[in-house]
C-alpha positions in Angstrom: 67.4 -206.3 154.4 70.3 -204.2 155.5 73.8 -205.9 154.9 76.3 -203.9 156.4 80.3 -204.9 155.2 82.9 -203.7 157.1 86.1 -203.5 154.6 86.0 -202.6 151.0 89.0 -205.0 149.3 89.0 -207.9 148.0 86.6 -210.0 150.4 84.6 -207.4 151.1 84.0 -206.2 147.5 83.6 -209.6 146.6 80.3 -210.1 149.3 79.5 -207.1 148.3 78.6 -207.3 144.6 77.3 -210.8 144.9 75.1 -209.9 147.4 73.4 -207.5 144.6 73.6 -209.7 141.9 71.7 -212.3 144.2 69.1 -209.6 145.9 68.6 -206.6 144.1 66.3 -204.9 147.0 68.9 -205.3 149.7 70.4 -201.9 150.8 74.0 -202.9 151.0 76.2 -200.4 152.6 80.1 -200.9 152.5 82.1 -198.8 155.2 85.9 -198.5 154.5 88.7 -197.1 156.7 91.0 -195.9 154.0 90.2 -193.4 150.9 90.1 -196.5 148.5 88.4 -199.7 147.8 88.8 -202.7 145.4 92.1 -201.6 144.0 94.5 -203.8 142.7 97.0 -204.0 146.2 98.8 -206.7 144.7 99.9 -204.2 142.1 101.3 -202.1 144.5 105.0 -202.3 143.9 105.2 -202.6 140.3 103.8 -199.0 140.9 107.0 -198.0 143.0 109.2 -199.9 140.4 107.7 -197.8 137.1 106.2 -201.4 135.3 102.9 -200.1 136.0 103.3 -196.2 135.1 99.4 -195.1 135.1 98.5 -195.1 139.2 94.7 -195.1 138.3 95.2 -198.6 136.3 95.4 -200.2 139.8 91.8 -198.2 141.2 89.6 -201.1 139.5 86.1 -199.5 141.3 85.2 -196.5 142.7 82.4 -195.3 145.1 80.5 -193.5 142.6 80.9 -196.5 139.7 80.1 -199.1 142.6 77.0 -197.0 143.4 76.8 -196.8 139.5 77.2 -200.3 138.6 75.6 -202.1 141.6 73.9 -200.0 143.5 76.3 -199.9 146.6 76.3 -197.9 149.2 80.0 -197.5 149.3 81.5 -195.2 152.2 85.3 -194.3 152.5 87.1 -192.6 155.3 84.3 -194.3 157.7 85.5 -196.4 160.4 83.8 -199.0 162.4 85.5 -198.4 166.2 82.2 -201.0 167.5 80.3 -203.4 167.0 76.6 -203.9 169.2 75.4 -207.6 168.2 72.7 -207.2 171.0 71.6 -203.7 169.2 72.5 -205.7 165.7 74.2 -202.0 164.9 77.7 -200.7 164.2 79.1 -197.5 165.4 81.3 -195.4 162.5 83.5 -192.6 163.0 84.8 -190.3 160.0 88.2 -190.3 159.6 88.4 -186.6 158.8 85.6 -185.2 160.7 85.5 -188.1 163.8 81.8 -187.9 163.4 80.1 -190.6 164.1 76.7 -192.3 164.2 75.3 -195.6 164.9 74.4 -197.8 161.5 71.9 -200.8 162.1 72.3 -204.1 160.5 70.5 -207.3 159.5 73.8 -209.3 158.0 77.0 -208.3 159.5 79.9 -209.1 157.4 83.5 -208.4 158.8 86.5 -208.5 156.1 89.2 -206.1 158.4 91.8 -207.9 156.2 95.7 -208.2 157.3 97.9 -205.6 158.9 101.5 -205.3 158.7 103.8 -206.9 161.3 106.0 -204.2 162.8 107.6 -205.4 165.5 108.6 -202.9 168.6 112.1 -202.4 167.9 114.6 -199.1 168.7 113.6 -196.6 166.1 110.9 -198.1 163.9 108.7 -195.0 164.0 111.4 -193.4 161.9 109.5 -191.4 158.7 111.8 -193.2 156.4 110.3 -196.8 157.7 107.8 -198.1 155.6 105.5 -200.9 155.2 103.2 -201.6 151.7 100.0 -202.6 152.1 97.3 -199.6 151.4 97.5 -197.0 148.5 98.9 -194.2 150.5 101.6 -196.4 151.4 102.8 -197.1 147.9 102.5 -193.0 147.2 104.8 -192.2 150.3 107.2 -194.9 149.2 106.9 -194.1 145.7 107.2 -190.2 146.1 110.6 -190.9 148.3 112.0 -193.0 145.4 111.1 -190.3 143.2 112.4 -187.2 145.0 115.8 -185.7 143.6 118.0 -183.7 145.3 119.5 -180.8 144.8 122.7 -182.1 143.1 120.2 -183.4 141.1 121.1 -187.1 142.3 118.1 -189.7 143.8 117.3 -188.9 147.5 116.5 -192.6 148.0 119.9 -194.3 146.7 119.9 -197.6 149.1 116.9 -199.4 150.5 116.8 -202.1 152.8 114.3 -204.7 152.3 113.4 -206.8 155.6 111.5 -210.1 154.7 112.1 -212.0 152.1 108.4 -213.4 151.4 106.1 -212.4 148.2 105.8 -208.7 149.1 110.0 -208.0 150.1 111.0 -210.0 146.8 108.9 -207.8 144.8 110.0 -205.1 146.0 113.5 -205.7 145.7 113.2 -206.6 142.0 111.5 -202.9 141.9 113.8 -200.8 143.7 116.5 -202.2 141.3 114.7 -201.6 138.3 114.8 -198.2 139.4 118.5 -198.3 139.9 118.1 -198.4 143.5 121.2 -200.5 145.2 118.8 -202.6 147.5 119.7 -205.6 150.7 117.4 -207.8 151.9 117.1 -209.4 155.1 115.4 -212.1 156.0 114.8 -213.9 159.7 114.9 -217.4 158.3 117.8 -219.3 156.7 115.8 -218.8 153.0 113.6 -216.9 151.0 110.4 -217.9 150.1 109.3 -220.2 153.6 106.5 -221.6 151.7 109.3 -223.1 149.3 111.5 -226.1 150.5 115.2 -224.6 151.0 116.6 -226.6 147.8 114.0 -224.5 145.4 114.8 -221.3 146.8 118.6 -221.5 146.5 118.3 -220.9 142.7 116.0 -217.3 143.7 119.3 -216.8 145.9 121.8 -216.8 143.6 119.4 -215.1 140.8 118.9 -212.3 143.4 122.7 -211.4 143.6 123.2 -211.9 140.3 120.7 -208.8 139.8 122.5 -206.8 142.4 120.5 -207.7 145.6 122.6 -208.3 148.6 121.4 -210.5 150.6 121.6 -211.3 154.7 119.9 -214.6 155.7 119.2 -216.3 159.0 119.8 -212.6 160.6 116.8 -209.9 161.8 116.2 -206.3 162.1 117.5 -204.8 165.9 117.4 -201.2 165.6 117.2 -198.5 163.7 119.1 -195.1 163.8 119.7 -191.6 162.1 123.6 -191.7 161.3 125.4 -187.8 161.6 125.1 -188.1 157.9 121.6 -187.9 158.0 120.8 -191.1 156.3 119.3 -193.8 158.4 121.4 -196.9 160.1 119.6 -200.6 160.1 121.5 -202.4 162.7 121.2 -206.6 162.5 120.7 -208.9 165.6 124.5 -210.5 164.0 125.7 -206.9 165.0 126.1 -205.6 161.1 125.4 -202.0 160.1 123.6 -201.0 156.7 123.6 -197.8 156.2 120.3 -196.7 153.6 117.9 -194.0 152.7 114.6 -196.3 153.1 113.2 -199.3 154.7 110.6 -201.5 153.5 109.1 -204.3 156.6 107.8 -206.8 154.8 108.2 -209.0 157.7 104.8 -211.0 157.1 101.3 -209.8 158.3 98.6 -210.6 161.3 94.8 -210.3 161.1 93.0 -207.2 161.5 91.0 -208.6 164.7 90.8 -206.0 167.2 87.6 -204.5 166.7 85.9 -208.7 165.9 87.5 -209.2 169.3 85.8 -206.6 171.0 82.5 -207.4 170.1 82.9 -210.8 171.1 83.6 -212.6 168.2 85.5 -215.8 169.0 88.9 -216.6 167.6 91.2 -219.3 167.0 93.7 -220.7 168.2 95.9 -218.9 165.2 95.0 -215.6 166.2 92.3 -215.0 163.4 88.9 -214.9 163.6 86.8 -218.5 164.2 84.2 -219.4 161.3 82.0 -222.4 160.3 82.1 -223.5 156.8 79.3 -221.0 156.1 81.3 -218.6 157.0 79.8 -217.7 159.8 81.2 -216.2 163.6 79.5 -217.2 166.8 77.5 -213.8 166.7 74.1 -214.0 165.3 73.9 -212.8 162.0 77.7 -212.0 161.5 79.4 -213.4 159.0 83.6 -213.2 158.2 85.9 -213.6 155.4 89.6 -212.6 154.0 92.8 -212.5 155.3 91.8 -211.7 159.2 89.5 -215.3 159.4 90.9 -219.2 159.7 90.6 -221.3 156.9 91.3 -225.3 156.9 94.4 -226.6 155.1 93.7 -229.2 152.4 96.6 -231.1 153.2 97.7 -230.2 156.8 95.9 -230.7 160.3 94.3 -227.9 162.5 93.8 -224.6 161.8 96.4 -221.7 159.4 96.2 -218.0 158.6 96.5 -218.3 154.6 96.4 -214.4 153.5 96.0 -214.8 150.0 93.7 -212.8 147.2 92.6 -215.8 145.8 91.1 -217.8 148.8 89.7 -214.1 150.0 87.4 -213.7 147.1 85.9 -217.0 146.8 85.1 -216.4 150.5 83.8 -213.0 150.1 81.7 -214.7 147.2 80.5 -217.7 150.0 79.5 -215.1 152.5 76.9 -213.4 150.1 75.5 -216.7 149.0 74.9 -217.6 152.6 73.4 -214.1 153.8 71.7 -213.7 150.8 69.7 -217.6 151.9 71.8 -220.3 149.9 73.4 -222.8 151.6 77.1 -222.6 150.7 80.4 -223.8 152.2 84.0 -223.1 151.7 86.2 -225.7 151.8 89.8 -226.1 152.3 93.1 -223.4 151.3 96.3 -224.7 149.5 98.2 -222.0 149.5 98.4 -221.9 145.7 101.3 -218.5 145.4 103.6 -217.8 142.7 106.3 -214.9 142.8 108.2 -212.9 139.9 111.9 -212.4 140.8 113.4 -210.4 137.2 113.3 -213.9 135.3 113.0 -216.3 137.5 109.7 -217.6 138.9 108.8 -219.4 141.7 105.4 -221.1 143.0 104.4 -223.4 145.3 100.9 -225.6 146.5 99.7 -227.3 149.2 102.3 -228.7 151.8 106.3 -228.7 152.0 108.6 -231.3 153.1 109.2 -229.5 156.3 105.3 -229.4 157.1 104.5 -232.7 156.3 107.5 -234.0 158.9 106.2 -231.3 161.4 102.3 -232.4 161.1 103.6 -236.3 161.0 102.4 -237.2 157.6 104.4 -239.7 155.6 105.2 -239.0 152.3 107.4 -239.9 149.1 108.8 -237.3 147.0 110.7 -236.6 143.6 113.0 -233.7 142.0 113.2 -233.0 137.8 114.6 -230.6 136.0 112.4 -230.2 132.6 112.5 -227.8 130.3 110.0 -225.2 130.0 108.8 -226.4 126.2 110.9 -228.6 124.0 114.5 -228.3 124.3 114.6 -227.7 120.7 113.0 -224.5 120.4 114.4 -221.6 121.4 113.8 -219.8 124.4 112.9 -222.5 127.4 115.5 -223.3 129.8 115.3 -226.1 132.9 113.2 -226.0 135.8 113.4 -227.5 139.3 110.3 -229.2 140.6 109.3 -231.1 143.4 106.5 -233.1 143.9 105.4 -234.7 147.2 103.1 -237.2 147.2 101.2 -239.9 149.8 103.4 -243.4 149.9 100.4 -245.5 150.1 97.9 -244.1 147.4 100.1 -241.5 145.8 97.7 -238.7 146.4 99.2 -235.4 145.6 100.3 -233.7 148.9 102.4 -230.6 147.6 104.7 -229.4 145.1 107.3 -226.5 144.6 108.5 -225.3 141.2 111.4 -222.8 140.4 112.4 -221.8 136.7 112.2 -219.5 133.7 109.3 -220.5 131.4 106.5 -222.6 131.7 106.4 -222.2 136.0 102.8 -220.7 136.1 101.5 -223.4 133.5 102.5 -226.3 135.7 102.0 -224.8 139.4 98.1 -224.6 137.7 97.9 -227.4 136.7 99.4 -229.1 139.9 97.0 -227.0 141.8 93.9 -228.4 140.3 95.6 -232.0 140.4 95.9 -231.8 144.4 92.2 -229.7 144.5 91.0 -232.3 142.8 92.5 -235.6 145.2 94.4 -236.6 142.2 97.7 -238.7 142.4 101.0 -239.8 140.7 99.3 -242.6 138.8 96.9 -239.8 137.6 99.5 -237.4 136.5 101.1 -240.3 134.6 97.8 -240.2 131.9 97.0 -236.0 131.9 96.7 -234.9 128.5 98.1 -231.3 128.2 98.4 -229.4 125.3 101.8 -229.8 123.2 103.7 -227.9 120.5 107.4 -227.1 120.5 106.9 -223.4 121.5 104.5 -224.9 124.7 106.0 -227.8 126.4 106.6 -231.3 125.8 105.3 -234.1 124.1 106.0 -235.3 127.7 105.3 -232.5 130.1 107.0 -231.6 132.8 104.0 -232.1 135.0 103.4 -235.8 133.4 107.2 -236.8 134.0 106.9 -235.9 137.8 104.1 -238.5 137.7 106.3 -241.0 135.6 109.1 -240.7 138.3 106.7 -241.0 141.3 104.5 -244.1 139.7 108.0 -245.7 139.1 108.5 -245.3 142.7 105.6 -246.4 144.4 105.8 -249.6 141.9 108.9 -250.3 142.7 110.7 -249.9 139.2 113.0 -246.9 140.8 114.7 -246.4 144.4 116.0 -243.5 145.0 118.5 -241.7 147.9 118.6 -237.6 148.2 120.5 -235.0 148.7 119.5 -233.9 151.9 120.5 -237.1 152.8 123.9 -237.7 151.4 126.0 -239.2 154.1 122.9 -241.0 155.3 122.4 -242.7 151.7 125.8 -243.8 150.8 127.4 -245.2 153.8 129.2 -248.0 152.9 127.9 -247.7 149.8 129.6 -247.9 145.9 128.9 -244.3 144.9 129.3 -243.9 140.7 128.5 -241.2 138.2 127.4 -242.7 135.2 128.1 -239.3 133.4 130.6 -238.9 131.0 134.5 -238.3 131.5 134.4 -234.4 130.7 130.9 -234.0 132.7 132.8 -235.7 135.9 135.9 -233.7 136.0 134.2 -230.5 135.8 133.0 -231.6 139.4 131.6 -234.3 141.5 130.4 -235.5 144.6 133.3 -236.7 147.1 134.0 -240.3 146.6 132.3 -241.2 143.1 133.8 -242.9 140.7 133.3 -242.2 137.3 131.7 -245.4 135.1 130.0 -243.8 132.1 126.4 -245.5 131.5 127.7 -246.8 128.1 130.6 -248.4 129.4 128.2 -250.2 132.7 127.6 -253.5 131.4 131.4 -254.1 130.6 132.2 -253.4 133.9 130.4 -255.2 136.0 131.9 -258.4 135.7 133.8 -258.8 139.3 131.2 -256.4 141.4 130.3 -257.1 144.7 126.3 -257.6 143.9 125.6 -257.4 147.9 127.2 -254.3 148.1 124.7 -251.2 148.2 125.2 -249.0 144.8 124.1 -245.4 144.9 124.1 -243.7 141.7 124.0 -240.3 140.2 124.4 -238.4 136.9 123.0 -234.3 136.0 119.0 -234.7 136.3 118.3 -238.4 136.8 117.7 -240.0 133.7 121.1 -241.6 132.7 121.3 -242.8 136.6 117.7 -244.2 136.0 118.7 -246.6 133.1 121.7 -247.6 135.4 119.5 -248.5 137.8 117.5 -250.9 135.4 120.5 -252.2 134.4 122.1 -253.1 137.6 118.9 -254.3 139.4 118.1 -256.6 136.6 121.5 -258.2 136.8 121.6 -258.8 140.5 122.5 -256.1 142.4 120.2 -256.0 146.0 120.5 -252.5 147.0 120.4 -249.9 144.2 119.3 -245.8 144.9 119.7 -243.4 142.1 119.8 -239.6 143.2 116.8 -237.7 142.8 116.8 -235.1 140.6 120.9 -236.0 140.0 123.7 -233.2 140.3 121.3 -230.1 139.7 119.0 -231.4 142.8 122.7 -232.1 144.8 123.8 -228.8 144.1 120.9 -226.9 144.5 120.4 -228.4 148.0 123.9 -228.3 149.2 126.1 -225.1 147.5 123.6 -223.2 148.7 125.8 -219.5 148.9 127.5 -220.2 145.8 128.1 -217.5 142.9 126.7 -219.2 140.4 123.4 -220.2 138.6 122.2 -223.4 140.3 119.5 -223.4 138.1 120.7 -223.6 134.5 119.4 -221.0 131.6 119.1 -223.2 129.1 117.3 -226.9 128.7 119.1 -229.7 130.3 120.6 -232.1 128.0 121.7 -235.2 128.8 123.3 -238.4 126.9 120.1 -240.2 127.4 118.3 -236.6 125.9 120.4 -237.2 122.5 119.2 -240.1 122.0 115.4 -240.7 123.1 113.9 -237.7 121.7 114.0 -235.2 124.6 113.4 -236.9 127.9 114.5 -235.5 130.4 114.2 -236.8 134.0 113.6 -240.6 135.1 110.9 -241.5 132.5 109.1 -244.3 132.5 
């Protein structure tokens, strides 16, 4: 049997080398565009920014230690330009050369992969426009960023940065670890889209902090050589950056030109249509990676999820199935995390503004842990977000932003939702605990504490997002203390420390609707308890208290939303270091 995989990354790669470790007398031939496969492309620009310094750390195979290894019949520079189904044969054509020559097949597998957006705009075919998605791309951008004039200053000493997703913000926290003065622009109103808008203010504020300028809610128009020589990035607001480079990192479509030609259906998203095998409507041809249509695990219809992850357990799926198992893929999350210089950001399955979009109901709750025990040095608070179904509690999505311990909790969150599991379930997790780790508490248990105390009733809560909504008519009072509230507080509060509650209440209107707040939630939370146990109909505590308020509301402010050191609260000082509504 003759399997024939067109692409050489991380899907292909993948079906590749399980395809020989399942059949060893299979001639399995592997025909890539570009001079390199299976290298390390998520590396790329912490090559550009010097944190990777060796360039052959991120070439994890080659062709001769793939044909070493495995057996594989690996071919660079070889493009497919057709594809016969009829024939059951591809046509190739060297890159160098343009040779080409007609290659049979019994298995077809297609992994074309992603390509850059670059949309047709005045001037993008300018030298100094780059995109980052191959190897030679990272040299040309890298060798620019190198390159010294003859004053012996930095030829490159601006960038501009367009898109704000996981590939712009990396690259922006790498051009300024090379000293680089760097803007990004970004179409939306955020960074981060897969992120609700409350998490990403923190990366926001973080960025300038670092030196990144930053131009949201505005795109790329044009793009001009200035009488200086340097090149002029004109905005559709009508501002004018002048720089030495530009990075797109405007997002990316699937590679589906040559599927299409041959006939293989696609979707209604654009990528290419495939069963849960894996498998297109062609006989014998099989897809997988970024260019093919996965099924979300939380939302409806078909999505484009370009992620490494996902693209190698597919690539793995497709060789089981050529090779005569019976395997299926199942559903994408959209598990992703992102470095920003020290601040982290992830984010699974579905945000708040998909699950409105798709219709699905859903509760939801905002914390601010610490990373590991606010005792021991080195952990500061994190925002997360949990969203979760109203009826069973099943886990629908969550978004996490901090300084230590983000990766630790996004996994686990990520198995929870693979897994079905719910609030109640995070409630009883038991994760590993010492000072220097997390919490005898975790972060990822008090998110299911809030959201059980929810759905039972024990805890109402009003939001941000919602403020005018939520407290009309309403008593509004900060049960901080007297110092905490004059530093700043939301319009029309007044200040009733939770110590002093109960001697306070005597002549309270119990009918009217109380909304209360304090820094993270948990001081508000015993208020709460307090005030619905003596009466009082209509009590809301703030989710996630002042840090969530500010977070989602001073949104361009120039300062750290997101504090850089644990939390701590009166309740903290005297409960043994919870933080958040517990239960």
């Amino acid at each position: 049997m003759r399997i024939v995989v067109v692409g050489g990354v991380a899907a292909g790669m993948s079906a590749a080398a399980r395809a020989r470790r399942l059949d060893e007398s299979a001639e399995i031939v592997v025909l890539e565009r570009d001079a390199f496969v299976s290298f390390a492309n998520c590396g790329l620009p912490y090559h550009i920014g010097g944190v990777i310094q060796d360039r052959d750390r991120l070439l994890l195979q080659t062709p001769t230690s793939l044909r070493a290894s495995l057996d594989l019949d690996v071919r660079t520079g070889t493009e497919v330009v057709a594809i016969d189904a009829e024939a059951r044969s591809v046509r190739t054509r060297e890159v160098g050369s343009g040779a080409e020559q007609e290659l049979r097949y019994d298995r077809l597998v297609l992994c074309p992969g992603a390509v850059p957006v670059v949309p047709p705009l005045p001037g993008i075919d300018d030298p100094r426009v780059h995109v980052l998605r191959r190897m030679e791309d990272m040299d040309a951008i890298k060798a620019r960023v190198d390159a010294v004039g003859a004053d012996g200053r930095p030829e490159v000493a601006h960038a501009v940065v367009i898109g704000g997703g996981y590939i712009g913000l990396e690259m922006a926290e790498n051009l300024r670890h090379r000293g680089r003065e760097v803007t990004l622009v970004e179409l939306a109103d955020q960074l981060m889209p897969p992120l609700d808008r409350e998490l990403t203010s923190a990366m926001e504020v973080h960025l300038r902090a670092h030196g990144v300028t930053l131009h949201l809610g505005v795109g790329a128009a044009s793009f001009a050589s200035t009488d200086d020589g340097r090149l002029e990035v004109t905005l559709t607001d009508g501002t004018l950056l002048p720089t030495d480079l530009v990075l797109l990192a405007a997002g990316v479509r699937p590679n589906t030109a040559l599927a299409k030609s041959a006939g293989v259906a696609l979707g209604p998203e654009g990528g290419i249509a495939v069963d849960e095998h894996l498998r297109t409507n062609l006989p014998d041809v099989y897809a997988a990676g970024d260019a093919v249509e996965v099924q979300h695990s939380v939302l409806p219809g078909p999505w484009l999820i370009p992620l490494a992850g996902p693209a190698n357990r597919q690539g793995r799926v497709v060789a089981d199935n050529v090779c005569g198992r019976d395997t299926t893929f199942g559903t994408v999350q959209g598990t992703g995390i992102v470095k920003v210089f020290d601040l982290v950001a992830g984010g699974v399955g579905a945000n708040q503004r998909q699950l409105e979009a798709a219709g699905i109901p859903y509760e939801r709750v905002h914390l601010h842990p610490s990373g590991h025990a606010g005792y021991y040095p080195g952990t500061a608070a994190m925002h997360l977000k949990v969203l979760f179904a109203p009826d069973t509690g099943r886990l629908l999505g969550a978004g996490i932003v901090g300084y230590d311990g983000v990766d630790k909790r996004l996994d686990v969150l990520a198995t929870a939702l693979s897994a079905g599991m719910t609030v109640y379930d995070l409630e009883t997790l038991e994760l590993g605990y010492a000072p220097p780790f997390g919490s005898a508490k975790d972060p990822v248990n008090m998110a299911g504490f809030i959201g059980a105390n929810l759905l039972r009733g024990d805890i109402a809560l009003w939001y941000a997002d919602r403020f005018a909504e939520d407290t009309d008519g309403a008593r509004l009072l900060d049960v901080r203390g007297p110092e905490e509230f004059a530093a700043g507080h939301l319009p029309g509060a007044e200040n009733v420390p939770l110590h002093a509650l109960r001697g306070a209440l005597g002549g309270w209107d119990r009918a009217r609707p109380v909304r209360l707040y304090c820094a993270v939630g948990f001081r508000s939370y015993l208020a709460y308890r307090i005030l619905v146990q003596r009466g009082f109909v209509d009590v809301r505590t703030l989710a996630g208290g002042m840090h969530s308020y500010l977070a989602a509301t001073e949104l361009q402010a120039d300062r750290e939303v997101l504090p850089r050191e644990p939390v701590v609260s009166y309740a903290e000082e005297r409960t043994g270091g919870v933080t958040g509504a517990a239960s």
